[in-house]
C-alpha positions in Angstrom: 0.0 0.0 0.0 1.4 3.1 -0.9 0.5 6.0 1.9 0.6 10.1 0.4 0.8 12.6 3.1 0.5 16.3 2.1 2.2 18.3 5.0 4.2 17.4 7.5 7.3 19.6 9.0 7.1 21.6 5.9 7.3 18.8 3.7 5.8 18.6 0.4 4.0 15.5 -0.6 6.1 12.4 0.5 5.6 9.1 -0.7 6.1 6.2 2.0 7.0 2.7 0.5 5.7 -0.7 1.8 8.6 -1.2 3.7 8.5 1.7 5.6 5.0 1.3 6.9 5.2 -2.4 7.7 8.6 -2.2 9.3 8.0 -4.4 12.8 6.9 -2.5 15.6 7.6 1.4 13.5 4.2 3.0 13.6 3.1 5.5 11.0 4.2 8.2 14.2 7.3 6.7 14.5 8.2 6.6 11.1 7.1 10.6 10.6 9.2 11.2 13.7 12.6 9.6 13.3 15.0 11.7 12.0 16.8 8.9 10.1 13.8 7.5 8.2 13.1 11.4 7.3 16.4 11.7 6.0 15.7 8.7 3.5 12.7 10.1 2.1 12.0 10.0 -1.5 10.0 13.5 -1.3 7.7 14.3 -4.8 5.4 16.8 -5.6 2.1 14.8 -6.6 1.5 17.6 -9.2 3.0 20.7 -10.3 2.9 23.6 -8.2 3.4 26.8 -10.2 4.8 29.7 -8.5 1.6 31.9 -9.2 -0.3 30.2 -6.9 1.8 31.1 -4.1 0.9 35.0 -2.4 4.0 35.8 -1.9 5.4 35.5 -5.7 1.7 37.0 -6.8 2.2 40.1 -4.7 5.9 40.0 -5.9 4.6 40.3 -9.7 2.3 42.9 -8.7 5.4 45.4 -7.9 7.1 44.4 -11.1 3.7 45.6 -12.9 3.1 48.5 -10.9 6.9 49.7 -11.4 6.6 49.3 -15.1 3.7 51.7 -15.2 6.3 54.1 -13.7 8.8 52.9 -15.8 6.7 53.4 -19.0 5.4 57.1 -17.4 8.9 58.3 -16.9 10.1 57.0 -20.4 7.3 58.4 -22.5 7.2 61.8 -20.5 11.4 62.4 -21.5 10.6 61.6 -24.8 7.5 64.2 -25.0 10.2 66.6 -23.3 12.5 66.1 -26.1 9.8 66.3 -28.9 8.4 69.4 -27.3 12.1 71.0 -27.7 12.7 69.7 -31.2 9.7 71.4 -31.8 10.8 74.8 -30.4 14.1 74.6 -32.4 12.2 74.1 -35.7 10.6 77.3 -34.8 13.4 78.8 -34.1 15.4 77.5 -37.3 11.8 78.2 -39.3 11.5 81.9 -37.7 15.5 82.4 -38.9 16.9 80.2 -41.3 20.7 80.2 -41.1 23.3 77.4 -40.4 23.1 77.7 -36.7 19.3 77.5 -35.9 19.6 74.5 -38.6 22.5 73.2 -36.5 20.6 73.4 -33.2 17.3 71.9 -34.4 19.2 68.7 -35.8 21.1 68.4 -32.2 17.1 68.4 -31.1 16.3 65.4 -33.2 19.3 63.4 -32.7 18.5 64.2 -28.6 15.1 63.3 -28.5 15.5 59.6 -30.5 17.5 58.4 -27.5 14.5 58.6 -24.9 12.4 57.5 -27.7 14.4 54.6 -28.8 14.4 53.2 -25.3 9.9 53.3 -25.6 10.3 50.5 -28.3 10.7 47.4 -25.5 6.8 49.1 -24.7 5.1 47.8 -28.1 3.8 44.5 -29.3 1.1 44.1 -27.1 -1.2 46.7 -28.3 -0.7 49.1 -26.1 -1.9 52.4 -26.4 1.4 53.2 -28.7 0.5 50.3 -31.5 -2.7 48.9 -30.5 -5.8 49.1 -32.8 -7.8 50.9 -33.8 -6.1 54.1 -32.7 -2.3 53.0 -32.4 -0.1 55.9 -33.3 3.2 54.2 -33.9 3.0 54.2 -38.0 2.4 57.7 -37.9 5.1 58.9 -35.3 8.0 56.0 -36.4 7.1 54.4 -39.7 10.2 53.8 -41.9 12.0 53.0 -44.2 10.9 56.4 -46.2 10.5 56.9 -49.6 12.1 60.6 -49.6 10.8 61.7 -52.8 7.2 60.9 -51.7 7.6 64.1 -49.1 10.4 66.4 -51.2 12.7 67.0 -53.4 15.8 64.2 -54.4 18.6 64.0 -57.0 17.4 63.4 -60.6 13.7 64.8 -59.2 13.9 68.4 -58.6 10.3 69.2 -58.5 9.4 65.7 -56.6 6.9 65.0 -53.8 3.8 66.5 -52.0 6.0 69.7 -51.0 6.4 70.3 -54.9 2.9 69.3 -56.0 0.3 71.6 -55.3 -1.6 70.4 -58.2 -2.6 67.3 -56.3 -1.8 68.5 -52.7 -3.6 71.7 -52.7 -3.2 72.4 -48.9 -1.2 71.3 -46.7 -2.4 70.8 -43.2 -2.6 68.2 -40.6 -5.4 65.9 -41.8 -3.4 65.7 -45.8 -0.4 64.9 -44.1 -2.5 61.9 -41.7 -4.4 61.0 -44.8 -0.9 60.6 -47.4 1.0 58.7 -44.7 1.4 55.2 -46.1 -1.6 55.8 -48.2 0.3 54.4 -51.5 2.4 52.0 -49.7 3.9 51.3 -46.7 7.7 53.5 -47.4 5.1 56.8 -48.6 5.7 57.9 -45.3 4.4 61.3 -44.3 4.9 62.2 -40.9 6.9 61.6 -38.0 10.8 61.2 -36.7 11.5 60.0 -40.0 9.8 62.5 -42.3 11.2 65.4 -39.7 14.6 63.9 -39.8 14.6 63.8 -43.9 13.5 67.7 -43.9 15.7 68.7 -41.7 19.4 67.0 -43.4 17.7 65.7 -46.6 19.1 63.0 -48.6 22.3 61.5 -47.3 24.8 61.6 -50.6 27.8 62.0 -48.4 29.6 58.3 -48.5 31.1 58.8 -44.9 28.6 61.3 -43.2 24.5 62.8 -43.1 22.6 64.5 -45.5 23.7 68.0 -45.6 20.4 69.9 -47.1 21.3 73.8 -47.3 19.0 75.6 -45.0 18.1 78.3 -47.8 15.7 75.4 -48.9 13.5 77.3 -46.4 14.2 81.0 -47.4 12.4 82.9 -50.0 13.7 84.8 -52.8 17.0 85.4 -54.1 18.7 83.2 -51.8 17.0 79.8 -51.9 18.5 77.2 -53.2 14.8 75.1 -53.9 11.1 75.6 -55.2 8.6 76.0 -52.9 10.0 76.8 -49.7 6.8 78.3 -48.1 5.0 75.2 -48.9 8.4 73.3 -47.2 8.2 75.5 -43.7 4.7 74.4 -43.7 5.4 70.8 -43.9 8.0 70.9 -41.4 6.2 73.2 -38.7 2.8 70.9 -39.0 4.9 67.3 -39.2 6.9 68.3 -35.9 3.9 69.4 -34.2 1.7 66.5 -35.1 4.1 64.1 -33.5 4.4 66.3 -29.8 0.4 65.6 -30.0 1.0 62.2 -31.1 3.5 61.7 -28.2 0.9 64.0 -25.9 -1.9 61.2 -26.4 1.4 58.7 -25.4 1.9 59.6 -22.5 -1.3 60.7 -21.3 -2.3 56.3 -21.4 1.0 55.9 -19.1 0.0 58.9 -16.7 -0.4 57.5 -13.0 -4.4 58.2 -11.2 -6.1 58.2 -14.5 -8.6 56.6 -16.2 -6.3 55.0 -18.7 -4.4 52.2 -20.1 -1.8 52.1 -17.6 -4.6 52.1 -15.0 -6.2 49.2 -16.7 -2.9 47.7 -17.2 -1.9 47.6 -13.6 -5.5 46.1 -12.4 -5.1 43.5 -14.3 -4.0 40.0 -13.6 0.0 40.7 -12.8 0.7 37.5 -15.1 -1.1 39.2 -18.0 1.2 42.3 -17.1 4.3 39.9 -17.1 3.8 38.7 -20.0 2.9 41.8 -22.0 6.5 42.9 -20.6 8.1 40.0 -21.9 6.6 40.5 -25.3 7.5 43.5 -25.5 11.1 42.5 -24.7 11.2 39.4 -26.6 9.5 41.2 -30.1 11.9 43.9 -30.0 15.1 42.1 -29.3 14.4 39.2 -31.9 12.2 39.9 -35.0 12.3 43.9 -35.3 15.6 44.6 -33.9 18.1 41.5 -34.8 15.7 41.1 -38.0 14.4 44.1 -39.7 16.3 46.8 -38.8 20.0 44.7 -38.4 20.1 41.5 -40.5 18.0 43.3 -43.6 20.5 45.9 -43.8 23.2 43.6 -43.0 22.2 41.6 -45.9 21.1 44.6 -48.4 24.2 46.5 -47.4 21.9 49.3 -48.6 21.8 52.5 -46.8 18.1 52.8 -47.6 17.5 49.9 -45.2 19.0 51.9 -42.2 16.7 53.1 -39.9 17.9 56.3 -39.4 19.6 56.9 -42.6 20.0 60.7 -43.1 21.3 61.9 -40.4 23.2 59.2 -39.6 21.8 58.2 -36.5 21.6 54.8 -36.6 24.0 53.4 -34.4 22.5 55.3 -31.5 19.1 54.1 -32.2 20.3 50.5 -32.3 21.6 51.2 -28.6 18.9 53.1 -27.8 16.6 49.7 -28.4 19.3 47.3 -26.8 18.9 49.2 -23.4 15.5 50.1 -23.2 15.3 45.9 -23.2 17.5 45.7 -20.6 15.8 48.5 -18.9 12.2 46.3 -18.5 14.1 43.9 -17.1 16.1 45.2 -14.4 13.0 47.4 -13.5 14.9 50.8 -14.0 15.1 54.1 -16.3 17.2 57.1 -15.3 16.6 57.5 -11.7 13.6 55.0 -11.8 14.6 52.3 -10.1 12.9 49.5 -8.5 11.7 45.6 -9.1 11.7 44.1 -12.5 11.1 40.9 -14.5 14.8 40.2 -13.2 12.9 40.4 -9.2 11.0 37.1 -10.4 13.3 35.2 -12.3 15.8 35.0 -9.6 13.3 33.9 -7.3 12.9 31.2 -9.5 16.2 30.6 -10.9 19.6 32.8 -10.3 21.4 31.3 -12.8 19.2 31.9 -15.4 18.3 35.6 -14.0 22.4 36.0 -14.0 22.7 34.7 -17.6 19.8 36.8 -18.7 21.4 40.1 -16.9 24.7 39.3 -18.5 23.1 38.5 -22.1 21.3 41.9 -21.8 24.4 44.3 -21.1 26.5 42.1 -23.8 23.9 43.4 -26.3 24.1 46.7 -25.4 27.9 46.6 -25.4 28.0 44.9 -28.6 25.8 47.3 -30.2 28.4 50.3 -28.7 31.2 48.7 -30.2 29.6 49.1 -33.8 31.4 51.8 -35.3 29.5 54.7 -36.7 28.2 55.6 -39.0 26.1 52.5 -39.5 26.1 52.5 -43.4 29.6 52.5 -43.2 29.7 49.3 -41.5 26.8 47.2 -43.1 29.0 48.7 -46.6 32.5 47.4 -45.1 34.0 44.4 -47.1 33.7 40.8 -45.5 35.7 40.2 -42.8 36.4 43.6 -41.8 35.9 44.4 -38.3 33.0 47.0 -39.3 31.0 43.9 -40.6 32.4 41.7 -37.6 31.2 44.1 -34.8 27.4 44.1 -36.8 27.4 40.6 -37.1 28.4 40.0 -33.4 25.6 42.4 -32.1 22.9 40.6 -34.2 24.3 37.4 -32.9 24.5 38.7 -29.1 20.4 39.4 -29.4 19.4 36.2 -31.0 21.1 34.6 -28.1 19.2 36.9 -25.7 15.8 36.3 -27.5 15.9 32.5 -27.1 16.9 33.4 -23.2 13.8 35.8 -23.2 11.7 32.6 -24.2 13.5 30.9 -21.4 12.3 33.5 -19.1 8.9 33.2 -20.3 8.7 29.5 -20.0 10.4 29.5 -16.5 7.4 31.8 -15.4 4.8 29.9 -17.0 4.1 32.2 -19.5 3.5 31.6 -23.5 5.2 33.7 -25.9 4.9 33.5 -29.5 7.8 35.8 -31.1 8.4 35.8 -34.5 12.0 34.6 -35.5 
């Protein structure tokens, strides 16, 4: 007869064998009791217990959620900050063309991707950035860009809707909503992309950014391309639309309203987890070892960069490699407090150790890539350029499949695309 008993000094459930419980004159008691039988215990669990039905791991989870919310608050309201400033250097730069107000609103842009960059580990899950119907992401990051759909390029000096009144009449907020990827998805009309191609142009410099003349926004005499009223226009209504974009961003993450993030945070902290861990896993594996590093790897076309006229790339790439590692370890600037990284090593230190270590790897490979980007992808076989790409693509397929490790360790089903 086998006997199971469920709890007993702490124990989980124990099995006792025949011989044990018909040993001469050892009563069930004295069996429980005697410090050598308890020693030669074969202790099972009769079924799986998973660490969400224990309170303590539960209420655990439920920090990790609620810190994300203030995670996600603090990283959306720095990148509103720095879209709000872009936007008062275009003014600037638009009130006063010259070099130097063109100088200081491309510093802007190349300031404000950073803190935006680091928001991409938030998508994936339809969340209030991507989710449908009234995702915002295609409109405020959408690339690659076709430039000639939005301006002027070589060979077409009269190109795109800045140069054709004829079919663009007006150009105002709702045209430039309605063109963006209305006649495919690289006619892109708006956002950090369309800004960034206004504001350097196309990028015919083998080893540096575009280098548009800022007299492509003066009238008269002096500039050096057609329709520069219409051009100011487009630039002053493109940069605003994405601080109201970004506005509508952040005011889903805000803490103590009736919102996503309150929604978010209510909700079973498992579903939270996991909407974290997609978020991770999507960026690190599909869009960011994928699409925006192996395509371009591949291509070794510039077009296939993300941020290919100013030359920005590289800091976009490490940008999206931290703001990984920052859901994990449960920080962002001064933010700081419990992330997925809390539960794991409750679970597992080795694999919360290997995960931390696979994080800051990536983020170290992706440093180590030299800029500019298009330089490197363009490098010949071999080189170190190519090397250090190839490296960082490898160091984030390596921490996907550990992502998916994560997952599975906390019970939790992920399906990333490879």
């Amino acid at each position: 007869m086998i006997l199971t008993l469920k709890t007993v000094f702490n124990i989980k459930v124990c099995v006792l064998s025949r011989d044990i419980l018909t040993r001469p004159r050892v009563g069930l008691r004295a069996a429980l009791l005697s410090p050598a039988l308890l020693v030669g215990l074969a202790c099972t669990p009769s079924e799986a217990t998973s660490p969400w039905e224990d309170d303590a791991f539960r209420d655990a989870a439920v920090e990790v959620v609620d810190h994300y919310g203030v995670l996600v608050a603090a990283n959306y309201d720095a990148t509103l900050a720095g879209a709000q400033t872009l936007d008062a250097a275009i003014a600037a730069f638009l009130a006063a063309p010259s070099e130097a107000t063109l100088g200081e609103a491309r510093a802007a842009w190349i300031a404000a991707r950073t803190p935006y960059g680091e928001t991409e580990a938030f998508r994936f899950y339809n969340g209030p950035i991507d989710g449908e119907p009234d995702g915002v992401e295609g409109r405020i990051n959408a690339w690659p860009l076709d430039e000639v759909y939005i301006d002027y390029v070589e060979g077409a000096p009269m190109g795109g809707i800045i140069n054709d009144p004829a079919t663009y009449p007006t150009i105002d907020t709702e045209a430039l909503i309605a063109a963006n990827e209305a006649l495919g998805e690289d006619t892109i009309s708006t956002g950090w992309h369309a800004i960034e191609f206004l504001l350097w142009g196309q990028d015919m410099d083998p080893v540096g950014p575009g280098d548009r003349p800022f007299a492509d926004y003066v009238d008269g005499a002096e500039a050096t391309a057609a329709n520069p009223e219409r051009r100011r226009t487009y630039l002053e209504l493109v940069s605003a639309l994405l601080v109201e974009d970004l506005e509508g961003v952040a005011l889903a993450w805000t803490a103590g309203g009736d919102n996503y993030r309150a929604d978010f945070v209510a909700d079973d902290p498992k579903e939270g987890v996991r909407k974290m861990l997609l978020g991770m896993g999507s960026l690190s594996g599909a869009e960011l070892a994928g699409e925006r590093m192996t395509v371009a790897y591949e291509t070794r076309e510039q077009e296939d960069e993300h941020s290919c006229f100013s030359d920005n790339t590289h800091n976009d790439l490490i940008a999206n490699a931290r703001g990984i590692e920052n859901v994990y370890l449960g920080r962002y600037g001064a933010v700081n407090g419990p992330g997925i990284s809390a539960l794991v090593a409750r679970l597992d230190e080795a694999l919360d150790q290997r995960m931390r270590d696979e994080l800051a790897a990536s983020v170290a490979a992706m440093e180590a890539i030299p800029a500019p980007f298009d330089q490197a992808i363009q490098a010949p076989e071999g080189s170190p350029e190519r090397e250090a790409v190839a490296a960082a693509i490898a160091a984030l397929q390596t921490q996907t499949k550990t992502i998916a490790e994560v997952a599975e360790l906390l019970e939790i089903e992920l399906n990333l695309e490879e």
